[in-house]
NUTORTOR-358651 format. One line per field, with one value per atom (N, C-alpha, C, CB): residue number from 1; residue in three letters; atom name; x, y, z. Coordinates in pm, 1 decimal, m for minus. Each point is the difference from the previous one (the first is absolute). Glycine has a CB too. Example, Ala and Ser with C-alpha at 12.3 -4.5 7.8 and 13.67 -1.06 7.14 Angstrom:
<kemis>
n <- (1,1,1,1,2,2,2,2)
res <- (ALA,ALA,ALA,ALA,SER,SER,SER,SER)
atom <- (N,CA,C,CB,N,CA,C,CB)
x <- (1319.0,m89.0,90.0,m189.2,154.2,82.0,m77.0,118.4)
y <- (m569.0,119.0,120.0,m117.3,222.3,119.0,109.0,m62.8)
z <- (780.0,0.0,0.0,124.6,m196.6,6.0,73.0,m214.5)
</kemis>
This chain:
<kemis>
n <- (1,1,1,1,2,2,2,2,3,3,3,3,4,4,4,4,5,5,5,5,6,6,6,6,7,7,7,7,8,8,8,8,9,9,9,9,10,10,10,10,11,11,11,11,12,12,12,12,13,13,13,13,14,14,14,14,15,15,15,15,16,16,16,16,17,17,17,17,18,18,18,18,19,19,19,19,20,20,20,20,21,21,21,21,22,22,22,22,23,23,23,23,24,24,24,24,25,25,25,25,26,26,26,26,27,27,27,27,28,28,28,28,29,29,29,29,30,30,30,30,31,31,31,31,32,32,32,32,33,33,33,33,34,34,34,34,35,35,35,35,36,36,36,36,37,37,37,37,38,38,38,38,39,39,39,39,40,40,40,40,41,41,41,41,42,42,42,42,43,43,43,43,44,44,44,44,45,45,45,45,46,46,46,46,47,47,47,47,48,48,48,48,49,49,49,49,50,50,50,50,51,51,51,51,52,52,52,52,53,53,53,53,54,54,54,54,55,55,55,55,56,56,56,56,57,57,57,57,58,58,58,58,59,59,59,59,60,60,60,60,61,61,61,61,62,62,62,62,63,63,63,63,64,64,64,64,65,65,65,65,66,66,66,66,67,67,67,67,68,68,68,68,69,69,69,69,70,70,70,70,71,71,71,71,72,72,72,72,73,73,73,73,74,74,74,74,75,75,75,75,76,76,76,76,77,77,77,77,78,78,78,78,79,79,79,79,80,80,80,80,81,81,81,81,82,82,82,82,83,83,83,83,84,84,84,84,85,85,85,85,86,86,86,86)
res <- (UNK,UNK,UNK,UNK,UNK,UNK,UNK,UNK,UNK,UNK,UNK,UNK,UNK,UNK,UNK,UNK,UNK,UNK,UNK,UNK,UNK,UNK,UNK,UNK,UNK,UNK,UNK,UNK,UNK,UNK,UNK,UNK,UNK,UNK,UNK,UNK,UNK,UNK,UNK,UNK,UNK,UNK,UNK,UNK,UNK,UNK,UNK,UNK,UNK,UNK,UNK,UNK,UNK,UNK,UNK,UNK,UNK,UNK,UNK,UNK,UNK,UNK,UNK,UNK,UNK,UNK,UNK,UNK,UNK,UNK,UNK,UNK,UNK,UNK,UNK,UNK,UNK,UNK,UNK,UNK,UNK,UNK,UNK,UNK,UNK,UNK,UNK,UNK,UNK,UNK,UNK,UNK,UNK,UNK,UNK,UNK,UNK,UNK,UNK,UNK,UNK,UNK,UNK,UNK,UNK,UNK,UNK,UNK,UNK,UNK,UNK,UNK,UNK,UNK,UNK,UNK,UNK,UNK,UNK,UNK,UNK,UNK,UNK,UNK,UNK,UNK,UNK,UNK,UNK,UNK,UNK,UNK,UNK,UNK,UNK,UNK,UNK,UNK,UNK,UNK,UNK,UNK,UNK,UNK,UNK,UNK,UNK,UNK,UNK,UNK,UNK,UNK,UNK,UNK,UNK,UNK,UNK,UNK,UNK,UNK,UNK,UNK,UNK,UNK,UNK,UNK,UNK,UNK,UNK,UNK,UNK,UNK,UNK,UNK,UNK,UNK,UNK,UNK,UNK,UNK,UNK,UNK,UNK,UNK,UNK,UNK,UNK,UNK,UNK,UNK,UNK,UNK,UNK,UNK,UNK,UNK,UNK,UNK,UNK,UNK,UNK,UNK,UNK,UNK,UNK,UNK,UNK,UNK,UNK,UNK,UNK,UNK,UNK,UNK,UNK,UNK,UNK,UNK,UNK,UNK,UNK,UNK,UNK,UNK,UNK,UNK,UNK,UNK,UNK,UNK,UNK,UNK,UNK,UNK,UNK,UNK,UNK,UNK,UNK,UNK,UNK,UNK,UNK,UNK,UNK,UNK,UNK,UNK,UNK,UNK,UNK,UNK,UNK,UNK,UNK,UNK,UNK,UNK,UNK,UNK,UNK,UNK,UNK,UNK,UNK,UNK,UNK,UNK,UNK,UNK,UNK,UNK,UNK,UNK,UNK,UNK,UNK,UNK,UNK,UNK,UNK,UNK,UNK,UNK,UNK,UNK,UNK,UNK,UNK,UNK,UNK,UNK,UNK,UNK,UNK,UNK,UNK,UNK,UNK,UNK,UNK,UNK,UNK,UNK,UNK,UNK,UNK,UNK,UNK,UNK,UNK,UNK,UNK,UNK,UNK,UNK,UNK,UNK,UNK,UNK,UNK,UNK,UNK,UNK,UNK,UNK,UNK,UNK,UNK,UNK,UNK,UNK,UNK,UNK,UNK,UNK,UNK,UNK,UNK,UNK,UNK,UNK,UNK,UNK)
atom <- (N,CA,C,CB,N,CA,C,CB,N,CA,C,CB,N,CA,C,CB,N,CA,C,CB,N,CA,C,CB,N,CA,C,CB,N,CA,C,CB,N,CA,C,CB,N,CA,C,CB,N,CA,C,CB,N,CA,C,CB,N,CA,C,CB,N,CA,C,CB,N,CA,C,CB,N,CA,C,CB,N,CA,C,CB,N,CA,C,CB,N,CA,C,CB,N,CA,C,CB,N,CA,C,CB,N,CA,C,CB,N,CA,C,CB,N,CA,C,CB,N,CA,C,CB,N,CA,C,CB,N,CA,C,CB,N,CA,C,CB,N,CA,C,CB,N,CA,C,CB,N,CA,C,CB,N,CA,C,CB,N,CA,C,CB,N,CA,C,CB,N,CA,C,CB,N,CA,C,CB,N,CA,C,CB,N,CA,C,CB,N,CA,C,CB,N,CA,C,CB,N,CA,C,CB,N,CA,C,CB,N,CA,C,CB,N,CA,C,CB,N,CA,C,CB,N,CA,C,CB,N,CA,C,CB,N,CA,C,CB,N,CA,C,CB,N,CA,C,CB,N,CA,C,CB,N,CA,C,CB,N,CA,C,CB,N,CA,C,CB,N,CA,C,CB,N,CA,C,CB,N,CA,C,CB,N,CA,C,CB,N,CA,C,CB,N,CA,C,CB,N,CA,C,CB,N,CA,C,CB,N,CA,C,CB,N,CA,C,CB,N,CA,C,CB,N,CA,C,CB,N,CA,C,CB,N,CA,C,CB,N,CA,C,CB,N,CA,C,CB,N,CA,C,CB,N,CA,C,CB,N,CA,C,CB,N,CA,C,CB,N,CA,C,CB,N,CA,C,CB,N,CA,C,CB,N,CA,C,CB,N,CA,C,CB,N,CA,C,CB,N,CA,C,CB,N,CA,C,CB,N,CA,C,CB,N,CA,C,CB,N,CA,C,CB,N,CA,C,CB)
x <- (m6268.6,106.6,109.6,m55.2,106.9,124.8,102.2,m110.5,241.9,139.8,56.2,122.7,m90.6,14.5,184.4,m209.7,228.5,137.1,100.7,m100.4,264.8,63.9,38.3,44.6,m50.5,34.7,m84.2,94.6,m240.3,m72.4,27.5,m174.9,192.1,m21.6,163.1,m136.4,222.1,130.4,m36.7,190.7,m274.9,m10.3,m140.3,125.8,m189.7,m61.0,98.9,m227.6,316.7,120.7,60.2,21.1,17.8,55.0,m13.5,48.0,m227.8,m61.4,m13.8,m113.7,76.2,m26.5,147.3,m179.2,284.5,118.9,6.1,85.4,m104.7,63.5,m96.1,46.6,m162.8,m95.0,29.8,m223.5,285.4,79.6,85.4,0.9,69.0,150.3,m27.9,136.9,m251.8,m30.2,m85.8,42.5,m123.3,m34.5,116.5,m238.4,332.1,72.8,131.4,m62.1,82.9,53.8,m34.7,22.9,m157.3,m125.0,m10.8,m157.7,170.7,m23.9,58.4,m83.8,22.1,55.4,159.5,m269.6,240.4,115.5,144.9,m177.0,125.9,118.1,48.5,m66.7,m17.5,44.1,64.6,m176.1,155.1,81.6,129.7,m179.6,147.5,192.1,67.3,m102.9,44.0,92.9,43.7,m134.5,16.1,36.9,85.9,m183.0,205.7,83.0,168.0,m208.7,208.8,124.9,16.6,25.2,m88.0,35.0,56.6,m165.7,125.1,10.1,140.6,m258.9,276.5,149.3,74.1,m53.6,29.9,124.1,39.6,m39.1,m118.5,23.1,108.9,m196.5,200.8,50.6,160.7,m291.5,293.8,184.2,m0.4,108.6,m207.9,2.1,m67.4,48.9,52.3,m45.2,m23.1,155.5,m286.1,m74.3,m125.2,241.8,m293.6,m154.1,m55.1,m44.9,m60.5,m65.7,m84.9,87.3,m222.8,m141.9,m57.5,46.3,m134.3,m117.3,m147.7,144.3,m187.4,m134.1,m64.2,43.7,m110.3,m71.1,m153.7,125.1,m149.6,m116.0,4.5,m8.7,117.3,22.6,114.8,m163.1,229.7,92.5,59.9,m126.8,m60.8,76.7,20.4,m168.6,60.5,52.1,186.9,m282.0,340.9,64.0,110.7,m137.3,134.4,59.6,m17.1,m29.4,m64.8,m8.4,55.1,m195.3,238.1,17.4,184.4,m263.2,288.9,149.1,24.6,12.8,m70.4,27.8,19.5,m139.0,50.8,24.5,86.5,m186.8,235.3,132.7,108.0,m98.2,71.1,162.6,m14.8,46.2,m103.9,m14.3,56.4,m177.1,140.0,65.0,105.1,m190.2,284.9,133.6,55.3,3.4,m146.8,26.9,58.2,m268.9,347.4,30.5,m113.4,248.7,m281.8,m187.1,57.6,m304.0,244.5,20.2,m73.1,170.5,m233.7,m146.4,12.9,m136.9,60.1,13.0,m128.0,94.6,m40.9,m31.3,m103.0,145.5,m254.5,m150.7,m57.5,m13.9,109.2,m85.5,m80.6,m39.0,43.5,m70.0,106.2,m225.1,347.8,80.9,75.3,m7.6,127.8,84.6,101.2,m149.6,255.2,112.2,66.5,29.7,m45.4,43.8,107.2,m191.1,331.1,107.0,m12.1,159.0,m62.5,m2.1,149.0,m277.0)
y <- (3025.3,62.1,m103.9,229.7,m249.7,m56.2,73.5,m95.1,m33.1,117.1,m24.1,m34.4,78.0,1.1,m67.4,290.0,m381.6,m40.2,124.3,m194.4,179.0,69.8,43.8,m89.4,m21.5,13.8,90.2,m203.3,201.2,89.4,125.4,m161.3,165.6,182.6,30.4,0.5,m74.4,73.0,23.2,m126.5,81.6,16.9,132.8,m285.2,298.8,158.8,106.6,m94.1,52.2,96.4,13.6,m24.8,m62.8,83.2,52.6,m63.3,46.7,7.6,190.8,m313.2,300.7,164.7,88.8,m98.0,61.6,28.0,48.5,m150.4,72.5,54.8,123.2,m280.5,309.1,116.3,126.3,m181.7,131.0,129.3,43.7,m83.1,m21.9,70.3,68.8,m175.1,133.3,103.4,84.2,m129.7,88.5,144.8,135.1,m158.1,115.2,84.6,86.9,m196.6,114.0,21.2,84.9,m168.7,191.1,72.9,152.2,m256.0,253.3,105.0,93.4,m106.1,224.1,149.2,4.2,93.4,m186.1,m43.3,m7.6,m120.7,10.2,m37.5,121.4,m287.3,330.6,119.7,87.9,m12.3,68.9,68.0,m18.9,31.6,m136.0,m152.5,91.0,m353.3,280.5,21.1,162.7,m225.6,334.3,136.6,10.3,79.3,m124.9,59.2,m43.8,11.1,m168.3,0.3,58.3,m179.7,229.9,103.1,97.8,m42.3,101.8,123.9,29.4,23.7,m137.8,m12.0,m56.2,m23.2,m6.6,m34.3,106.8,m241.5,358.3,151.7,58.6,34.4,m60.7,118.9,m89.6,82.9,m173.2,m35.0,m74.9,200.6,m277.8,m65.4,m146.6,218.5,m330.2,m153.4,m58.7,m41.6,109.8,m65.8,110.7,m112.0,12.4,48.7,m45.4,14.4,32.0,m50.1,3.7,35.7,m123.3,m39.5,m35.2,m91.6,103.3,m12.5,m20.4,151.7,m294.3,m22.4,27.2,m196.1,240.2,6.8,m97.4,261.6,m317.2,m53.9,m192.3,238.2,m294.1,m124.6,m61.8,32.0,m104.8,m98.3,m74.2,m21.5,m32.4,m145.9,100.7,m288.6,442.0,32.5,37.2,93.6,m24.8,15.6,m105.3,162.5,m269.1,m115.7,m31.1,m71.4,91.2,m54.2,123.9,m178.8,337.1,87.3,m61.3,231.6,m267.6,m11.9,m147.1,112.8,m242.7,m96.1,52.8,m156.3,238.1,44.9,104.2,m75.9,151.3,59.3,m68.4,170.8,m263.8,m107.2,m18.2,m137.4,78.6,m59.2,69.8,m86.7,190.4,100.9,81.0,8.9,m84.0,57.4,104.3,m96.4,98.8,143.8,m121.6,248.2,m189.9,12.4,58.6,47.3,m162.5,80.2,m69.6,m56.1,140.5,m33.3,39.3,3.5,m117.0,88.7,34.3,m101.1,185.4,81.0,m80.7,245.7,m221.8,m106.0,10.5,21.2,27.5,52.7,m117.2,345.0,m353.4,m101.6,95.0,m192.0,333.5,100.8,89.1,21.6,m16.9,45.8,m70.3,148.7,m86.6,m35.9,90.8,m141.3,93.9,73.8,m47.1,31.9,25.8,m47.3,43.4,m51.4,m47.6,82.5,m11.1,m38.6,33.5,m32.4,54.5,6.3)
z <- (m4518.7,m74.8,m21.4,94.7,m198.1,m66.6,14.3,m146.9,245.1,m34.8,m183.3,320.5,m361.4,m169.1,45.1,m158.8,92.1,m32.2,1.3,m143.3,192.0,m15.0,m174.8,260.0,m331.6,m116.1,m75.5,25.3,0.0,m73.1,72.7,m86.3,233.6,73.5,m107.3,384.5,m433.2,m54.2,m158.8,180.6,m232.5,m112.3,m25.4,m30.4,187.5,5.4,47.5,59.4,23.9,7.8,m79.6,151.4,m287.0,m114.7,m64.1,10.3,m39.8,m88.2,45.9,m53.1,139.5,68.9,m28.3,238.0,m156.4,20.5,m131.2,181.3,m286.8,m202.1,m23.4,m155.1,248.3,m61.6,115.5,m122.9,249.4,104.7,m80.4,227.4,m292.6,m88.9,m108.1,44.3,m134.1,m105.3,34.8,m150.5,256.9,26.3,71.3,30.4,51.1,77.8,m121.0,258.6,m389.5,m140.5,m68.4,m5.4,45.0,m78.6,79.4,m60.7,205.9,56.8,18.4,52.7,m14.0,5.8,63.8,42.4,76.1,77.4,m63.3,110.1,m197.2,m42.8,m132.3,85.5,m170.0,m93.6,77.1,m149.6,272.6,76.0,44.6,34.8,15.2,m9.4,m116.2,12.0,m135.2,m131.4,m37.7,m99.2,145.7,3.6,90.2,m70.8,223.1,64.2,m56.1,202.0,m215.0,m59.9,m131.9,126.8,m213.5,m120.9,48.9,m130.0,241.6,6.5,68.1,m1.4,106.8,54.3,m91.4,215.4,m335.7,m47.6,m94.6,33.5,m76.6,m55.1,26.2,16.7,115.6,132.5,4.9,205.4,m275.8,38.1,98.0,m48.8,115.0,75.2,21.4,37.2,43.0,m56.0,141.4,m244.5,294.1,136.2,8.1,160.8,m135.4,43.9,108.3,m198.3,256.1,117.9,m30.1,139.4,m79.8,m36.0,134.7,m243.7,242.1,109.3,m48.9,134.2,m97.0,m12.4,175.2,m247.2,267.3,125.1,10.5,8.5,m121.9,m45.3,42.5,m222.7,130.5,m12.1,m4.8,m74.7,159.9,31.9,m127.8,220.7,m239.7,m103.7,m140.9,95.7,m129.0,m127.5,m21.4,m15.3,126.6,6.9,m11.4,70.9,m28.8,m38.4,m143.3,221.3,m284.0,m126.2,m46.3,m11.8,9.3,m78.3,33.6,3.7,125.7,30.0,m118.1,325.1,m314.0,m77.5,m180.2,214.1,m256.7,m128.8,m40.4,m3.1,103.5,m10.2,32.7,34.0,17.9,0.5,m110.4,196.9,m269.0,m150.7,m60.0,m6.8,14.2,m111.5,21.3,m65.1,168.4,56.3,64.1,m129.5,185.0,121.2,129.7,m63.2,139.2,179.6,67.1,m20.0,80.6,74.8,168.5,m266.1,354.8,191.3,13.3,97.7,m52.8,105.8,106.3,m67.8,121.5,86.2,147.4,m232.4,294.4,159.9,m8.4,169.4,m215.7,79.9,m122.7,113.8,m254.4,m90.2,m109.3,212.2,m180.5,m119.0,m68.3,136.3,m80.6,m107.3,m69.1,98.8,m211.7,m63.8,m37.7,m44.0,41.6,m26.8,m142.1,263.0,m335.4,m104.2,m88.8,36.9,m107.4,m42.2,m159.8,223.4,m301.2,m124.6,m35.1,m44.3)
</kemis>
């Protein structure tokens, strides 16, 4: 067995990492994200809470793309929630 260069194992970690993110973009998960903050902001209200119980890193990637788009996101200690303001 061959250890494979660091440079190539980072260029399979990105390569993967860009298809976790569109896949986790793509999922039920995250349509639920975007329903729950619809629905609190229906209701007159600018915070939501979220909970993945599933995945760490999706959850990181759902928190990185709501910074983007100018939400206030805190995660929550365990690494599966989010608190999110707007």
């Amino acid at each position: 067995m061959k250890l494979q260069t660091a440079d190539e194992m980072k260029k399979v970690a990105d390569s993967n990492f860009e298809k976790l993110k569109a896949d986790a973009l793509n999922s039920e998960d995250f349509k639920n994200l975007v329903k729950g903050i619809e629905k609190q902001a229906e209701k007159g209200l600018c915070e939501y809470t979220y909970y993945n119980n599933a995945n760490i890193q999706v959850v990181a990637i759902f928190q990185q793309v709501l910074q983007e788009n100018g939400y206030k996101v805190g995660k929550h200690i365990s690494g599966l929630g989010l608190n999110i303001k707007w």
